[in-house]
C-alpha positions as CSV (number, residue, x, y, z in Angstrom):
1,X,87.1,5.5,-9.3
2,X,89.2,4.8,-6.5
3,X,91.3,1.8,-7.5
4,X,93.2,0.1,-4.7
5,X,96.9,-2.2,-5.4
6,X,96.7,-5.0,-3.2
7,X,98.9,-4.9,-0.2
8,X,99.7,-8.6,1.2
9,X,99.9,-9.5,4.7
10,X,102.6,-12.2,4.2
11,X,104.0,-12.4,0.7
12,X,102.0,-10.6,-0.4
13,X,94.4,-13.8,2.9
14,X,76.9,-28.5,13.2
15,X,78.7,-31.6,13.2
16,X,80.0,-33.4,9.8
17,X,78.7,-36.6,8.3
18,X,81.3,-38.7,6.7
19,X,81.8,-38.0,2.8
20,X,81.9,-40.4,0.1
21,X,85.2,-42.5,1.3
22,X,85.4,-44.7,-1.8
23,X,89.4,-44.2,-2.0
24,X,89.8,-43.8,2.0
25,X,91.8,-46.6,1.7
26,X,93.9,-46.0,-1.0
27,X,97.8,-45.9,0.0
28,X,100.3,-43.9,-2.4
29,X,102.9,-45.8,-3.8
30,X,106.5,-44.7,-5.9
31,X,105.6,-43.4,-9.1
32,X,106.2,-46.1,-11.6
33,X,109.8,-46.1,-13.7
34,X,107.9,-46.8,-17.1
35,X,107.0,-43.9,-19.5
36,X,105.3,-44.8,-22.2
37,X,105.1,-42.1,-25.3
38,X,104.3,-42.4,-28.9
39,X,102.2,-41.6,-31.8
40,X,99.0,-43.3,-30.9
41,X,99.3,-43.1,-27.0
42,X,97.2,-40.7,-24.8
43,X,95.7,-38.6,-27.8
44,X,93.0,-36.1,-26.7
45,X,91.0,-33.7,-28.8
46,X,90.8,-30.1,-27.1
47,X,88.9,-27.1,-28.6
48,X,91.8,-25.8,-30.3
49,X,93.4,-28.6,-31.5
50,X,94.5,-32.4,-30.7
51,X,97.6,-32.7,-27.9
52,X,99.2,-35.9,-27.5
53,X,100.9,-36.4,-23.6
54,X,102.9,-39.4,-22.1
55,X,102.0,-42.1,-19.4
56,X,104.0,-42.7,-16.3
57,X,103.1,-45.4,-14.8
58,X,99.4,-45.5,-14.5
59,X,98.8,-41.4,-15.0
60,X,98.4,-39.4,-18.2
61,X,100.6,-36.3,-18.4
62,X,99.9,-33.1,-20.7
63,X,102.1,-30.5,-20.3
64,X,102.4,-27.3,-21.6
65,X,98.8,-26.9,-23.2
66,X,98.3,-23.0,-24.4
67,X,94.6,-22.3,-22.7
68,X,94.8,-18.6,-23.9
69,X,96.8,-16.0,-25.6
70,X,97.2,-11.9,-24.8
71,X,98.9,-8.8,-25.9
72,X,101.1,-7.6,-22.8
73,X,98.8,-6.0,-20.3
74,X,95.8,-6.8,-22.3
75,X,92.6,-9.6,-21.7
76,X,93.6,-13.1,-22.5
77,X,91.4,-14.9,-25.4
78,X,91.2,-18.1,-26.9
79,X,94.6,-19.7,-27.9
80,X,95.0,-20.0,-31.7
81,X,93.8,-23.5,-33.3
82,X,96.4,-25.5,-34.6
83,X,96.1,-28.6,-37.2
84,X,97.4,-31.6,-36.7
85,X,99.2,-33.0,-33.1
86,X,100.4,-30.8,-31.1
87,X,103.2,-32.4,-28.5
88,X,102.1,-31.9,-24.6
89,X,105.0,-34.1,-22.8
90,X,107.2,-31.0,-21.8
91,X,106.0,-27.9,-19.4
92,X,105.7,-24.9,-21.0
93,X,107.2,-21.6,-20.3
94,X,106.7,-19.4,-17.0
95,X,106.0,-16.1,-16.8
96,X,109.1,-13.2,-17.0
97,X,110.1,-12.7,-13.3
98,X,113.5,-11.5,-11.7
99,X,115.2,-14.6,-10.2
100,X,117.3,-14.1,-7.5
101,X,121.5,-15.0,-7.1
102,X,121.6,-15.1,-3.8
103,X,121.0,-18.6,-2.4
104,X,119.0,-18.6,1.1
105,X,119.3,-21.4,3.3
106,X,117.6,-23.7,4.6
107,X,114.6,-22.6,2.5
108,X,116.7,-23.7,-0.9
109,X,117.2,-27.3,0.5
110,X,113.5,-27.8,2.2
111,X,111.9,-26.3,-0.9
112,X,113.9,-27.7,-3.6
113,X,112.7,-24.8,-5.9
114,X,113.6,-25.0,-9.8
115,X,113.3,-22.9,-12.8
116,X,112.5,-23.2,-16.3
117,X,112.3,-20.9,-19.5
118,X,110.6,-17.5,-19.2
119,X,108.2,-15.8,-22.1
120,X,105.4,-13.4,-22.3
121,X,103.9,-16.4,-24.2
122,X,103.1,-18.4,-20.8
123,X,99.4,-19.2,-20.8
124,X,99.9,-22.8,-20.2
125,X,98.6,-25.6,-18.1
126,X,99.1,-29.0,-16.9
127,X,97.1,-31.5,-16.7
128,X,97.3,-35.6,-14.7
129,X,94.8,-38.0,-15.2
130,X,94.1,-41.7,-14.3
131,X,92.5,-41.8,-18.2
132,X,91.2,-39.5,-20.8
133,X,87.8,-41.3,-20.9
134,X,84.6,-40.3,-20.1
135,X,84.8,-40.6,-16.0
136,X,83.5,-37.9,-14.7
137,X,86.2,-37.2,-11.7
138,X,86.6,-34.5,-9.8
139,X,89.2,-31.7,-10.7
140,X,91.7,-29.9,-9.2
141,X,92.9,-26.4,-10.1
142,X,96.2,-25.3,-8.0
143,X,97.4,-22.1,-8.6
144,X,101.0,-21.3,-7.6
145,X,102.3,-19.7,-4.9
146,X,104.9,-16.8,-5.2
147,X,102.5,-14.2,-4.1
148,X,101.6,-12.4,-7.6
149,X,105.3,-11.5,-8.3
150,X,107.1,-14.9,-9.0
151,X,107.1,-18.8,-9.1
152,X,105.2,-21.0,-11.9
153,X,103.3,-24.2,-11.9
154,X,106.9,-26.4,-11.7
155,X,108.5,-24.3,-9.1
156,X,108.5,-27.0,-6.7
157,X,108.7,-30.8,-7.1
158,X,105.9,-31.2,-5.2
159,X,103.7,-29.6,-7.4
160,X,103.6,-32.7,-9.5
161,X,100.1,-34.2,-9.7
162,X,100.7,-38.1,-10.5
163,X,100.5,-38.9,-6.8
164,X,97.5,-36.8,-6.1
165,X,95.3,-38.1,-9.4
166,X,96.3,-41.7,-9.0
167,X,95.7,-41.8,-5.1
168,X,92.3,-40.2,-5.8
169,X,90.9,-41.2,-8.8
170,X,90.9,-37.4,-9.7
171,X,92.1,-34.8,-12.5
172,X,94.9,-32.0,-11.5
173,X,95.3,-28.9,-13.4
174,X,97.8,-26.9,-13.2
175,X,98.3,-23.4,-14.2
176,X,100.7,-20.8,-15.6
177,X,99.9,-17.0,-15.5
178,X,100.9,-13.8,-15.6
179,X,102.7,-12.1,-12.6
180,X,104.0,-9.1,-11.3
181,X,103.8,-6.3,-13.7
182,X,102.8,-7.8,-16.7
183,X,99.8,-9.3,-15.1
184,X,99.2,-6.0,-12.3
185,X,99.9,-3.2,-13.6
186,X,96.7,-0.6,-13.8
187,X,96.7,1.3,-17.3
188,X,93.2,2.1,-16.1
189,X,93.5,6.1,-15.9
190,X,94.8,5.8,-19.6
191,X,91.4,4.2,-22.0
192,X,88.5,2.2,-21.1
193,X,90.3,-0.5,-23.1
194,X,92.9,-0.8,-20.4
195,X,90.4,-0.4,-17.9
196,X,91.1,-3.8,-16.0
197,X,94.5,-4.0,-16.7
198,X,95.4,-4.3,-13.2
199,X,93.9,-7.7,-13.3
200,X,94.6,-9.3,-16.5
201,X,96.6,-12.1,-14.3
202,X,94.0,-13.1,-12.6
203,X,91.8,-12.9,-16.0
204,X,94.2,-15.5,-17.0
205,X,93.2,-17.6,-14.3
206,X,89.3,-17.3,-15.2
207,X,90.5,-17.8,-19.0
208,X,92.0,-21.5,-17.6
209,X,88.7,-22.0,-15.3
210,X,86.5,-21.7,-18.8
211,X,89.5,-23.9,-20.6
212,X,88.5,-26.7,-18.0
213,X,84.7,-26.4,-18.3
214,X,85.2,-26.5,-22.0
215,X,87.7,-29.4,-22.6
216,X,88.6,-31.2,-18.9
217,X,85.6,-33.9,-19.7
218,X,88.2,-35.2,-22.8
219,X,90.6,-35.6,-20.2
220,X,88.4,-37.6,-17.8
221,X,87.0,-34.6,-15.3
222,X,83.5,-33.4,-14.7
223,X,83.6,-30.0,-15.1
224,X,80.4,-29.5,-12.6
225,X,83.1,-30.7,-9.7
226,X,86.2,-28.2,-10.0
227,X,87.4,-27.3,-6.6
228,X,90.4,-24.7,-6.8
229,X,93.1,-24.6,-4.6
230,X,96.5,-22.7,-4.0
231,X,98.7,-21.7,-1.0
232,X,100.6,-18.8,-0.1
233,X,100.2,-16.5,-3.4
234,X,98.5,-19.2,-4.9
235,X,95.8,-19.2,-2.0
236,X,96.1,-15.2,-2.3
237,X,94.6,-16.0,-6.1
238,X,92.2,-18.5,-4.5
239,X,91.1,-15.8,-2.4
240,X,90.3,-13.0,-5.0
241,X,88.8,-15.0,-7.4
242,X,86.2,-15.8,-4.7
243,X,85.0,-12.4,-5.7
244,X,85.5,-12.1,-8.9
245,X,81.9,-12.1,-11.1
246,X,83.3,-13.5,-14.3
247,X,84.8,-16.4,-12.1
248,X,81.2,-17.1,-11.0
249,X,80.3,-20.8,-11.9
250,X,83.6,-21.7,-13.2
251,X,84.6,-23.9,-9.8
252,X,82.4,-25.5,-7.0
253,X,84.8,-25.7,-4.0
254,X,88.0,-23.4,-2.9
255,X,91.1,-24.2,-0.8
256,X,93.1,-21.1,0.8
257,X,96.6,-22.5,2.1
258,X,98.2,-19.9,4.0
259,X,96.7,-17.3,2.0
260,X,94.6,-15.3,3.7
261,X,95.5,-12.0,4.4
262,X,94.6,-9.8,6.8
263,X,93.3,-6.2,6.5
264,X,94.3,-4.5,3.3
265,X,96.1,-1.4,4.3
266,X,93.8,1.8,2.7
267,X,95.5,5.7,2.9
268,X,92.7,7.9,2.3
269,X,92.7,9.8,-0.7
270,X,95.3,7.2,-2.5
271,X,94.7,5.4,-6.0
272,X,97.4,3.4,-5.4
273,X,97.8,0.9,-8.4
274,X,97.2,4.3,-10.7
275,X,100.1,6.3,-8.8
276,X,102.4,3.3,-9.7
277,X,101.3,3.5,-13.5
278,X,102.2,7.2,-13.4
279,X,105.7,6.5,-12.3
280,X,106.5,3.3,-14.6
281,X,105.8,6.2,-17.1
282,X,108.2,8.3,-15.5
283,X,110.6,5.7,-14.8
284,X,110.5,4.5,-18.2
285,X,110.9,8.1,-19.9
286,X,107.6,7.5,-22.0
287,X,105.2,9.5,-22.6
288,X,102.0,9.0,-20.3
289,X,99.3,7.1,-21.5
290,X,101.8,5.9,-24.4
291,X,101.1,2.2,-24.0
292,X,101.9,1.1,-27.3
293,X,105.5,2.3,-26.5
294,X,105.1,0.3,-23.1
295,X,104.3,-2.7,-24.6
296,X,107.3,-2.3,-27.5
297,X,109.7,-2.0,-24.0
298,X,111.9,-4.8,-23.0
299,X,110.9,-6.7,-19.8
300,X,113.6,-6.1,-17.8
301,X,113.3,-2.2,-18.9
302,X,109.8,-2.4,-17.7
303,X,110.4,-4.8,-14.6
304,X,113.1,-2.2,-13.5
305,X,110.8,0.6,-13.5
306,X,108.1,-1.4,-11.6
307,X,110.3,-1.9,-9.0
308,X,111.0,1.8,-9.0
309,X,107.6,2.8,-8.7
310,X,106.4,0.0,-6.3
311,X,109.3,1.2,-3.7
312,X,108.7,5.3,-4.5
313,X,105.0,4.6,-3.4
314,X,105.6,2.3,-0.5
315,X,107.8,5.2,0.8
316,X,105.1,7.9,0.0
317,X,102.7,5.0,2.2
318,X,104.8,5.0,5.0
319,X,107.1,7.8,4.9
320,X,110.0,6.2,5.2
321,X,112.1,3.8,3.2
322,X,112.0,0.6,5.3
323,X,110.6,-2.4,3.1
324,X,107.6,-4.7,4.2
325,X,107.6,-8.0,5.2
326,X,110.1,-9.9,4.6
327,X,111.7,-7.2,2.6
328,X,108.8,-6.9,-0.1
329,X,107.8,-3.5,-0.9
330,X,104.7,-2.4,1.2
331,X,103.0,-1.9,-1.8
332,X,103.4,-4.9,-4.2
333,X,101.9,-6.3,-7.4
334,X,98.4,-7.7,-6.6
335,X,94.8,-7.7,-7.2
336,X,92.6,-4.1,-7.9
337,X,89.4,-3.1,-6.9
338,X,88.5,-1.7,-10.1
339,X,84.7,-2.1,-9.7
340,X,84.5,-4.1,-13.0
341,X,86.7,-7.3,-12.6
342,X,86.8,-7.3,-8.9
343,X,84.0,-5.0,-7.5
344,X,85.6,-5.0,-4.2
345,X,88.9,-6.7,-2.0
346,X,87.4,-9.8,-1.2
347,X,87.1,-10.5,2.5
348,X,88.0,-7.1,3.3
349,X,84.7,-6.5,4.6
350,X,83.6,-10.0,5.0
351,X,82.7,-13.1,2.6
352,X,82.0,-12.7,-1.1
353,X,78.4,-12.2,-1.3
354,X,79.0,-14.2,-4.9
355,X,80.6,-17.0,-3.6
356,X,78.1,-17.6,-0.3
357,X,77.4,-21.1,-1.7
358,X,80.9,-22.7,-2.5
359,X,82.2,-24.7,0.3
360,X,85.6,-23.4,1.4
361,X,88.8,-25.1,3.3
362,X,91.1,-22.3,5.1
363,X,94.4,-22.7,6.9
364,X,98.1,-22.1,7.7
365,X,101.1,-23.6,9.0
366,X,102.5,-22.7,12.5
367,X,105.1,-21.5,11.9
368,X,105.1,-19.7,8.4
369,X,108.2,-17.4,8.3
370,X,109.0,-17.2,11.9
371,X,111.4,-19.2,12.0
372,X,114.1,-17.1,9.4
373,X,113.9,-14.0,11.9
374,X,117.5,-13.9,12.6
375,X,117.0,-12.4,16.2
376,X,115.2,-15.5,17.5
377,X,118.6,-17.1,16.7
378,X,119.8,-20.0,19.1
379,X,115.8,-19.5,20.9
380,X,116.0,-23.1,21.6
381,X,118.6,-22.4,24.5
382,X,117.4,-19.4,25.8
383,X,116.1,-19.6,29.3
384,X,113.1,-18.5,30.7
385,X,114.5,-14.8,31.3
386,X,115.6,-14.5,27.7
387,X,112.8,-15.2,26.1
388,X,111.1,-12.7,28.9
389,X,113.4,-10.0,27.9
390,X,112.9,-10.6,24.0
391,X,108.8,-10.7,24.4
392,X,108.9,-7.4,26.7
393,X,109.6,-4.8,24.0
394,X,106.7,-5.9,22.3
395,X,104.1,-7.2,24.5
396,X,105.0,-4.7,27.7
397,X,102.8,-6.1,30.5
398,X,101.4,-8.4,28.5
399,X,104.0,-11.0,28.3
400,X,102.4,-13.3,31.4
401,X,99.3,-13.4,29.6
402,X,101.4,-14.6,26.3
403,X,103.1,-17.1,27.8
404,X,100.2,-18.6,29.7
405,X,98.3,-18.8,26.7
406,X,101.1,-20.6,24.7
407,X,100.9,-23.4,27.0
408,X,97.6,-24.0,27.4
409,X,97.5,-23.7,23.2
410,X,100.9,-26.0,23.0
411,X,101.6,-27.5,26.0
412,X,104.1,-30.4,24.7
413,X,106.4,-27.5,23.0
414,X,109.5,-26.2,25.1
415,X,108.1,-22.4,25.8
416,X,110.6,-20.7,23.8
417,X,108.9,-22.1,20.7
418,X,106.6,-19.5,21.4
419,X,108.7,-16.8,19.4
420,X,108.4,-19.5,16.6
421,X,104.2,-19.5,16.2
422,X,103.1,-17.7,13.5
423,X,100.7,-15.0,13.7
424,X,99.6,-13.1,10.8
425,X,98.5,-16.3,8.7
426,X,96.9,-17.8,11.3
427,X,94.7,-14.7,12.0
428,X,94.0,-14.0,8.5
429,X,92.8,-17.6,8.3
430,X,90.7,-17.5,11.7
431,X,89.1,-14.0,10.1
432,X,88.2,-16.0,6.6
433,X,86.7,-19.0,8.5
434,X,84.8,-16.5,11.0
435,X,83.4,-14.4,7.8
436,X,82.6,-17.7,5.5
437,X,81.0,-19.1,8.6
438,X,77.9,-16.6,8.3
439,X,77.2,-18.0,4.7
440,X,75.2,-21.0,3.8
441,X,78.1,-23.2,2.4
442,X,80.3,-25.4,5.4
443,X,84.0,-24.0,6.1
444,X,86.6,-26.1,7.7
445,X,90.4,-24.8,8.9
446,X,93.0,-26.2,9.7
447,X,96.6,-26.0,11.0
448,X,99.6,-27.7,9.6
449,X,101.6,-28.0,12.9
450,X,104.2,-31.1,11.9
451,X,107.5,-29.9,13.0
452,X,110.5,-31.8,11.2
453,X,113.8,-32.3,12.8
454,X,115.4,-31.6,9.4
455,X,118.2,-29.1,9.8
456,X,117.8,-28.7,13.7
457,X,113.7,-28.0,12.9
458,X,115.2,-25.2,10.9
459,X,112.2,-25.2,9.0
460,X,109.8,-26.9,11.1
461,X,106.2,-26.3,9.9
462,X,107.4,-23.4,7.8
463,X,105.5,-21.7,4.9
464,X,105.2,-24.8,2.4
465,X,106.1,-27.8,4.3
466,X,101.9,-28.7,3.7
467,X,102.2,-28.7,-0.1
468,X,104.0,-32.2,-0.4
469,X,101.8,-33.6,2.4
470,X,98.6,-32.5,0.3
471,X,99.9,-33.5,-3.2
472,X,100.9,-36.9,-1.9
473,X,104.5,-36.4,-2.9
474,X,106.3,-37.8,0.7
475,X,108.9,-38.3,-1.6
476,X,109.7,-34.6,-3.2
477,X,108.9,-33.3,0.0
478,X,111.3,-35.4,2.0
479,X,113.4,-32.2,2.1
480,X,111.8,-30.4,4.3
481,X,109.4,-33.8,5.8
482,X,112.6,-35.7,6.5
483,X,110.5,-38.6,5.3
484,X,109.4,-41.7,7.3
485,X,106.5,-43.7,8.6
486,X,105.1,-40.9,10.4
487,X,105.4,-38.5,7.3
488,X,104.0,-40.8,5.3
489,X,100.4,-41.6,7.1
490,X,100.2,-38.0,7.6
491,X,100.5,-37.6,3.7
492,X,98.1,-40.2,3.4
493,X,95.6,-38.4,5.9
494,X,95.8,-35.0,4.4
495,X,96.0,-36.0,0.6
496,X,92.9,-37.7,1.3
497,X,91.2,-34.9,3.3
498,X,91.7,-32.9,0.1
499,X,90.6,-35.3,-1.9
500,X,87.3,-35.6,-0.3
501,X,86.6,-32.4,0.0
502,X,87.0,-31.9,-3.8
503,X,84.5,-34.9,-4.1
504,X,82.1,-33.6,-1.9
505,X,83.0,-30.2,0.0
506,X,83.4,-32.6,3.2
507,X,87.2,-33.7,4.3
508,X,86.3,-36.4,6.5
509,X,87.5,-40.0,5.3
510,X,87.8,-43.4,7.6
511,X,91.6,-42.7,7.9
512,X,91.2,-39.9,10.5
513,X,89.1,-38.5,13.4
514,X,86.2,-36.3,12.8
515,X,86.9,-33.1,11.2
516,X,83.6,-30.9,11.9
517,X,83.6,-27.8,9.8
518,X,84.1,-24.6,11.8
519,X,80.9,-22.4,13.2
520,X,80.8,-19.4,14.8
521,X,79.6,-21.2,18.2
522,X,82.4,-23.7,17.1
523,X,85.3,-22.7,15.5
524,X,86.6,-25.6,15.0
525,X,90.6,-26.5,13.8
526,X,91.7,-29.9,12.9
527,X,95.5,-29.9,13.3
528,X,97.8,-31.9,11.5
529,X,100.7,-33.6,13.4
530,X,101.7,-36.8,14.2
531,X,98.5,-37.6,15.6
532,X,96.1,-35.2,13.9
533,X,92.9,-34.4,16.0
534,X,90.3,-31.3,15.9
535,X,90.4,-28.6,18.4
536,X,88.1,-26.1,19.6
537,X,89.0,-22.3,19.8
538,X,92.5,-24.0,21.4
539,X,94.7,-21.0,20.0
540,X,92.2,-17.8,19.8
541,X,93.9,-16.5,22.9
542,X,97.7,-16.7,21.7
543,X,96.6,-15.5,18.6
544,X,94.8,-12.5,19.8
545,X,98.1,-11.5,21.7
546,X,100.6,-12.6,19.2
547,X,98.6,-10.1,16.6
548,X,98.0,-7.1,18.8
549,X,101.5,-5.8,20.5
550,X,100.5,-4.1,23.6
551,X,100.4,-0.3,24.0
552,X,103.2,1.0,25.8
553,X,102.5,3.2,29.1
């Protein structure tokens, strides 16, 4: 079978009727100081045992609640039962991953990223509620970003689903998961029972879709209204599992956020994911097919050999040693087609025929990673024969063309900015809508296009700055947001839209302007800035040029 690794593009891919806007109104407020904890407070029964949480201030918190347990590279099953209480007020442990020393800046002040314990024992979730009681609210799945190599459900501050549940009147889940090569790596040449090894992280993810339908009505959720939804690696996982058959059922609704990837990269002849196995084994010094030894191997043995392998075949791919974007390997850890757990990539050759019927949300911010490309440096004083003699290399005698359709796109932004507009996201994003536009079920995109001053707009709409806007945390994202009136409607607008659409698959509320869902006669964008508003095709043209370098005469 020819199995395929995942290559990722950027870390790692008629008119609407109002929806339901019972909570339209709703404004956030500062989570509440008091924390209330204690033998006989916010008790709930799960299939594997009884957990007892904390309140903080009007929301329920569980943390840490095992949804499944595996053998290193092997299928997640049920957690075992326990007797008695089991505590849920602390998060439990994140998956083994290498954790950088160097500091980068600004992206360690805007993001505000922190850590917490590692173990192979990570198959946890987290889960906010207004009340364990039977209220059937709609539920919200996020899946982390860090493409499939690193982060956890805490990474970021912002992650925290108080805001979210109690603006809403919804449940938020959490999740924890295997990465990198503990949750990718394809044993499949080696026994059928390792056959979909190369997915047992995104197994993990199905494994806390079925904890949900099983036990999220305890906690106050209907688990016939469970809308998933992730961004960058976490949209990545959004993304597959809208092909994946056993995830079939398990959710209703899906949110990409700047994950959606363009074209998988395919070299004839290559099982990719199976050529890295062979060389952990060589790496390692063990025998092939030995994956009892494999399993016995420390994780930092194993992780070093991964590396080895992943940067031996991204040389073999491209024949020479340069990394990928952003200085990942050009192969990377990531989904398989394996034609059992994932028949095919996902929108690699259009929408999931599986998932035709689920209503989908698909967008990006403008600037993604731009903005940390050192030789765009001081842009913001470059004249207008500068920026001419940076675009020419790339874009030959295309660079009028560029230009021209950067203002009519962006017409209030200094025209230097263009060097700053993201490309590859946006595309990938476009494509997704385009494809899930010839299915039955409505798509709407979007563009997060708020540009904070923080840091000199450092950072301005840069990969992430939409996840505290969404999660109605103004407050943890104030980093990157800079905070403010302004910040705060928009947070107010957006956490809403999101909210809705988990409701009812339609984003529209009374707080903002129509958002119609995107057609192919219509492809529609509602972009979020200080005064968000829906636009028509109004980038398709400096997005066609920003993606396709012209050819050199």
């Amino acid at each position: 079978m020819n199995t395929k690794i995942k290559i990722l593009f950027a870390l790692t891919c008629s008119i609407a009727t109002f929806a339901p806007a019972i909570h339209a109104q709703w404004k956030g407020t500062a989570p509440s100081t008091q924390v209330e904890a204690g033998a006989d407070i916010a008790i709930v029964k799960t299939g594997a045992g009884t957990v007892q949480g904390s309140i903080h201030g009007s929301i329920y918190n569980f943390r840490g609640i095992p949804y499944a347990k595996a053998g290193r590279f092997e299928a997640p099953v049920q957690p075992d039962a326990w007797e008695g209480v089991r505590y849920a007020l602390s998060y439990g442990n994140i998956c083994p991953q290498v954790v950088g020393t160097e500091i980068r800046e600004p992206q360690a002040f805007t993001s505000n990223q922190r850590y917490w314990p590692q173990s192979e024992n990570c198959l946890n979730l987290n889960v906010w509620t207004p009340a364990p009681d039977q209220n059937k609210r709609p539920v919200m799945v996020w899946f982390h970003g860090g493409g499939f190599t690193n982060g956890s459900s805490i990474e970021l501050p912002a992650y925290d689903g108080s805001n979210l549940s109690g603006l809403g009147d919804v449940v938020v889940v959490t999740v924890n998961h295997r990465l990198n090569i503990l949750g990718f790596l394809d044993l499949s040449a080696y026994g059928s029972d390792y056959a979909s090894s190369g997915n047992v992280g995104l197994a993990d993810l199905v494994a806390s879709l079925e904890w949900v339908r099983d036990n999220i009505a305890a906690f106050g959720g209907d688990p016939d209204n469970v809308t998933i939804f992730g961004q960058s690696g976490g949209g990545a996982k959004v993304s597959s599992l809208l092909g994946a058959p056993s995830a079939r059922g398990l959710f209703d609704k899906a949110i990409v956020m700047s994950g959606a990837m363009g074209p998988a990269r395919r070299p004839n002849g290559s099982n990719l994911s199976q050529r890295v196995a062979e060389l952990v084994f060589n790496e390692t010094g063990i025998k092939p097919g030995d994956i009892a030894a494999l399993q016995a191997l420390p994780y930092e043995q194993l992780e070093a050999a991964g590396a080895k392998a992943l940067a031996q075949v991204s040389r073999e791919v491209t024949g020479a040693p340069a990394g990928g974007p952003l200085g990942f390997p050009v192969i990377n850890w990531g989904p398989v087609a394996d034609g059992q757990f994932l028949p095919e990539m996902p929108f690699a050759d259009g929408a999931p025929a599986i998932s035709a019927t689920v209503p989908l949300m698909v967008g990006s911010t403008l600037s993604e990673f731009q903005r940390i490309n050192p030789r765009i440096k001081g842009h913001e004083a470059w004249s207008e024969k500068q920026l001419r003699n940076y675009l020419a290399p790339t874009y030959a005698d295309n660079v009028d063309a560029l230009l021209a359709a950067f203002r009519k796109a962006y017409p209030a932004l200094p025209l230097s900015e263009v060097v700053t507009i993201d490309s590859g996201a946006r595309a990938g994003a476009l494509g997704m809508a385009a494809a899930k536009a010839a299915q039955p079920a409505p798509v709407y995109n979007y563009l997060f296009a708020y540009r904070a001053p923080v840091l000199d707009y450092s950072w301005a709409a840069g990969h992430t700055t939409d996840v505290p806007f969404i999660f109605n945390n103004a407050e943890a994202g104030i980093r990157s947001s800079g905070g403010g009136p302004v910040v705060d409607q928009l947070t107010n607008v957006m956490a809403l839209a999101w909210i809705n659409f988990a409701r009812s698959g339609n984003p529209n509320h009374q707080g903002m302007s129509e958002w119609p869902p995107f057609t192919t006669n219509q492809p529609t964008t509602m972009v979020f800035d200080v005064e968000p508003r829906a636009r028509v095709g109004h980038d398709a043209e400096l997005i066609k040029l920003l993606a396709a370098p012209a050819p050199r005469r």
